[in-house]
C-alpha distance (Angstrom), angle and dihedral (degrees) to the residues before:
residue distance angle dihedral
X1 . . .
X2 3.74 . .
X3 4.07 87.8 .
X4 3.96 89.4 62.8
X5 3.71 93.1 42.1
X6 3.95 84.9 48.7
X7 3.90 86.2 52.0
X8 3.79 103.1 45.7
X9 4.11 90.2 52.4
X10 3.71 90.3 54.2
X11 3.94 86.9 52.3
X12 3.66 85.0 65.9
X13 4.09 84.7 86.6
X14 3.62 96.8 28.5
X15 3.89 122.4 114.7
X16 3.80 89.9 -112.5
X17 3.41 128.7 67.1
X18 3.54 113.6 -97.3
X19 3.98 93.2 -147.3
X20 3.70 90.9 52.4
X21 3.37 89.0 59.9
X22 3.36 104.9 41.8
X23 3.90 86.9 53.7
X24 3.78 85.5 57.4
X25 3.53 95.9 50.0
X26 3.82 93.0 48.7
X27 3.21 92.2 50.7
X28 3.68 94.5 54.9
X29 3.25 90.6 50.3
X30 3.99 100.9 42.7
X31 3.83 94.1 46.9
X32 3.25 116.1 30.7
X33 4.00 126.5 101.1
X34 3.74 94.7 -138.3
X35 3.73 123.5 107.2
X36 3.67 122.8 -78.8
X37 3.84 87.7 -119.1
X38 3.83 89.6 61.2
X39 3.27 98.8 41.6
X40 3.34 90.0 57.7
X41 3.66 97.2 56.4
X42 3.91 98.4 39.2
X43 4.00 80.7 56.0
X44 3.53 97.1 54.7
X45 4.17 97.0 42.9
X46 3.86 87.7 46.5
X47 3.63 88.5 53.7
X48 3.70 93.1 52.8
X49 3.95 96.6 44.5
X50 3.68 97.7 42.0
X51 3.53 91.3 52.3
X52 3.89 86.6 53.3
X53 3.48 89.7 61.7
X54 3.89 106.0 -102.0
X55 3.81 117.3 143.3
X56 3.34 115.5 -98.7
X57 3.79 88.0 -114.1
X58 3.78 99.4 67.4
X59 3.46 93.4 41.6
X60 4.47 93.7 56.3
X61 4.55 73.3 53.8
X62 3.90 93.9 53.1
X63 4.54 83.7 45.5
X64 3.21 93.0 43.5
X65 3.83 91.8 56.6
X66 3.89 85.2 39.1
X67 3.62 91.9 59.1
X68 3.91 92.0 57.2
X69 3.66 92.7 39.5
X70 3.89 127.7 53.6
X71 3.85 146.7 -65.8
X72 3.42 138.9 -100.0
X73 3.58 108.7 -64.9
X74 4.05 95.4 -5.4
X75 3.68 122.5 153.3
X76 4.11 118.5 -140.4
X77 3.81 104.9 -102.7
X78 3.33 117.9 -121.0
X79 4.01 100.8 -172.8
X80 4.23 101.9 113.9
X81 3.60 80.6 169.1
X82 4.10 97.8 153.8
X83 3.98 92.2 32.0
X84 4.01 109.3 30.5
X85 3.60 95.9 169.3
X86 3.94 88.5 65.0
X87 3.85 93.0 71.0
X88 3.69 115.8 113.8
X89 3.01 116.2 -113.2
X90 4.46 95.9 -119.4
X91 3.89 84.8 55.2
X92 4.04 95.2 51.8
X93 3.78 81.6 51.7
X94 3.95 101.1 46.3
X95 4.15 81.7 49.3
X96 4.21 91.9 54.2
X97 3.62 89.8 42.0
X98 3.28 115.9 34.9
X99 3.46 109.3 8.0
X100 3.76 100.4 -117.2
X101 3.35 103.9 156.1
X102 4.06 84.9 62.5
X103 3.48 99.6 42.6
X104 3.78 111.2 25.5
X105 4.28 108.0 13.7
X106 3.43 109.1 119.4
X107 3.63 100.2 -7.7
X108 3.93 134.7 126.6
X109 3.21 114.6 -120.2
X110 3.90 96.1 -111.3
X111 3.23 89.3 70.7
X112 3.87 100.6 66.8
X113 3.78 146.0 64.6
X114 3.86 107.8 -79.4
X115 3.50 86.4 -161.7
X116 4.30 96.6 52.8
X117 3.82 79.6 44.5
X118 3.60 91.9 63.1
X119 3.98 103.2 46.4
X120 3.28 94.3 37.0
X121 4.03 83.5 62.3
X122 3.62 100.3 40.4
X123 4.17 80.2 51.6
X124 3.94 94.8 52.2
X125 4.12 88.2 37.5
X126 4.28 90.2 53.3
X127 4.24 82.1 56.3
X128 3.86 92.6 43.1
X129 3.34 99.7 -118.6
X130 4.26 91.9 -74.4
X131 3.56 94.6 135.5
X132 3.89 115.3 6.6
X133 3.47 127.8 59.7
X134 3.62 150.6 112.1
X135 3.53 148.0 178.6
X136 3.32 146.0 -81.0
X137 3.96 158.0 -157.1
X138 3.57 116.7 -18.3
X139 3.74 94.3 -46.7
X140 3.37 90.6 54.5
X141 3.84 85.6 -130.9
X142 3.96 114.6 -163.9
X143 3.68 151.8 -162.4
X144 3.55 108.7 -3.4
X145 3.73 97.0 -5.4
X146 3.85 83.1 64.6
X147 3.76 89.3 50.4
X148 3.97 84.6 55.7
X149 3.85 96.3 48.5
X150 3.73 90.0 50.4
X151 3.58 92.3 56.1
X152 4.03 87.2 55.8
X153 3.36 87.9 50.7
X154 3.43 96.4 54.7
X155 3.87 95.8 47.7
X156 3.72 89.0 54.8
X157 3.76 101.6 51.6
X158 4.22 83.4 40.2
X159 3.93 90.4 -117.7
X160 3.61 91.0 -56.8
X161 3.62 120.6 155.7
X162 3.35 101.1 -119.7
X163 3.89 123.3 37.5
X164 3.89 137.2 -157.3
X165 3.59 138.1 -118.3
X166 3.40 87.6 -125.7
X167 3.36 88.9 55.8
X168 3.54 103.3 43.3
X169 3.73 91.9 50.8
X170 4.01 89.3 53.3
X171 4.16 84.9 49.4
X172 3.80 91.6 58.4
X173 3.43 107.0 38.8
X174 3.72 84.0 54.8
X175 3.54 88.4 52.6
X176 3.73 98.9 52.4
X177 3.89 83.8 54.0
X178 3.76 94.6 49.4
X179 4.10 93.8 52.7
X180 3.81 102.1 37.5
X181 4.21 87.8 49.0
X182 3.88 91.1 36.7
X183 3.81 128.9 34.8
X184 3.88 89.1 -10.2
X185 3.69 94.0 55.9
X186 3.76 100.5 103.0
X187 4.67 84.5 63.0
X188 3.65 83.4 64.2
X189 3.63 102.4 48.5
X190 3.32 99.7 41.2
X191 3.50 93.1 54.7
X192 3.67 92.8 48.6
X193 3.86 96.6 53.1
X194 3.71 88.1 46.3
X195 3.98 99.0 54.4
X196 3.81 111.2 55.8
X197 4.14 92.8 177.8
X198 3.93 93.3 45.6
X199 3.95 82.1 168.9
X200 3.64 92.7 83.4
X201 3.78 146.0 84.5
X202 4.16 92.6 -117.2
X203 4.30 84.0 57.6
X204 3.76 78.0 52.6
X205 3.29 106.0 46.9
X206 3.79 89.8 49.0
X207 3.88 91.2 46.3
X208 3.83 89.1 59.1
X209 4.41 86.8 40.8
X210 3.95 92.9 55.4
X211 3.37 102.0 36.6
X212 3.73 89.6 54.6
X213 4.01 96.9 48.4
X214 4.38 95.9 40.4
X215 4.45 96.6 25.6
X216 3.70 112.3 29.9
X217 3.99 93.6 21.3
X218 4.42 90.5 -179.7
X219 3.50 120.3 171.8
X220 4.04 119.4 -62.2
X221 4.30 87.4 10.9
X222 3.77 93.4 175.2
X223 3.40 94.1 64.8
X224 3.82 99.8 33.2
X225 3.84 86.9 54.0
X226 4.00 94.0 62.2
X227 3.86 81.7 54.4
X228 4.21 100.6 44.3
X229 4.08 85.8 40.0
X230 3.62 82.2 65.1
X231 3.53 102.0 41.0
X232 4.12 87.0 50.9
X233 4.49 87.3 52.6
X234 3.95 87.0 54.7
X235 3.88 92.0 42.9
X236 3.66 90.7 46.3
X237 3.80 93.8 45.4
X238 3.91 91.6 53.2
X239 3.79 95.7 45.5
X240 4.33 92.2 50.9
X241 3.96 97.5 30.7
């Protein structure tokens, strides 16, 4: 994609080396199980963290979450076809209202109205976000974090009403930056005071553990942390082996 391309010549000043990390990346990519889809995301975030200087330890715990979240641009399906009853409740309301499930279910956000996507967020934001939302790009974010991420996507494609992949890839990386150096910050310090060898699988593992229970925060996190703190030690083994 012409976003990583844009990425890896910028590394070229970084303070990592850009063919360390492009070794990492293809490895990821080359020998890993999960989909090409994923891998392709995972690859690109990576790219934009580890060339903002986090260890290559927290970042296999923000991809491991990735790989149980979303994709670039990805809206939250709302299609319980075989088990209705399993619908939250905000997406049975976002289908009566505004007929998401039509328009925006399981979509990427180049294929929709820019311009819908922007009322229909200053509607939900005038409510607060009590009864419709969604999420969004592969961290799912929601609420008024989505509100945020469209307003990054809408500065990249210039308020335009249709917007790239390219440019929705730039939009969330940059928002991944903006939260884990901002109101996120404390996830990253933490974790670094609490993992003296953060060249290791464990730091890993309790990258992908944190970040699941204080970032992503989904539904039963205690247990789905044991799960993405595993999926972070076999992201972080393939990127360093």
């Amino acid at each position: 994609m012409k976003a990583l391309f844009a990425i890896l010549l910028i590394l070229l000043t970084s303070n990592i080396s850009c063919v360390v990390l492009h070794e990492m990346m293809k490895k990821l990519k080359s020998k890993s199980n999960f989909s090409a889809t994923k891998k392709n995301t995972m690859s690109i975030i990576g790219t934009v963290l580890l060339n903002k200087g986090y260890e290559a330890s927290f970042v296999a715990g923000v991809l491991g979450n990735i790989n149980h979240e979303g994709n670039i641009g990805m809206f939250e399906s709302s299609a319980y076809i075989s088990h209705p009853e399993a619908e939250p409740q905000y997406l049975k309301y976002m289908d009566k209202l505004y007929n998401y499930r039509s328009k925006y279910s399981g979509k990427c956000v180049t294929e929709v109205s820019m311009s819908e996507l922007k009322k229909l967020m200053e509607k939900l934001k005038s409510k607060n976000w009590k009864e419709g939302k969604f999420g969004l790009g592969c961290v799912q974010w929601t609420g008024g974090r989505t509100y945020t991420l469209v307003q990054l996507y809408l500065h990249e494609c210039k308020n335009a009403n249709k917007i790239t992949l390219d440019q929705a890839t730039t939009a969330e990386g940059k928002m991944i930056v903006k939260e884990l150096s901002g109101d996120y910050k404390s996830i990253y310090n933490t974790w670094k005071n609490e993992n003296a060898n953060k060249n290791s699988a464990s730091a890993a593992y309790n990258a992908g553990s944190i970040i699941c229970r204080k970032y992503e925060i989904p539904a039963d996190y205690n247990n789905k942390a044991v799960t993405r703190g595993n999926t972070a030690k076999e992201i972080y083994k393939i990127m360093t082996s």
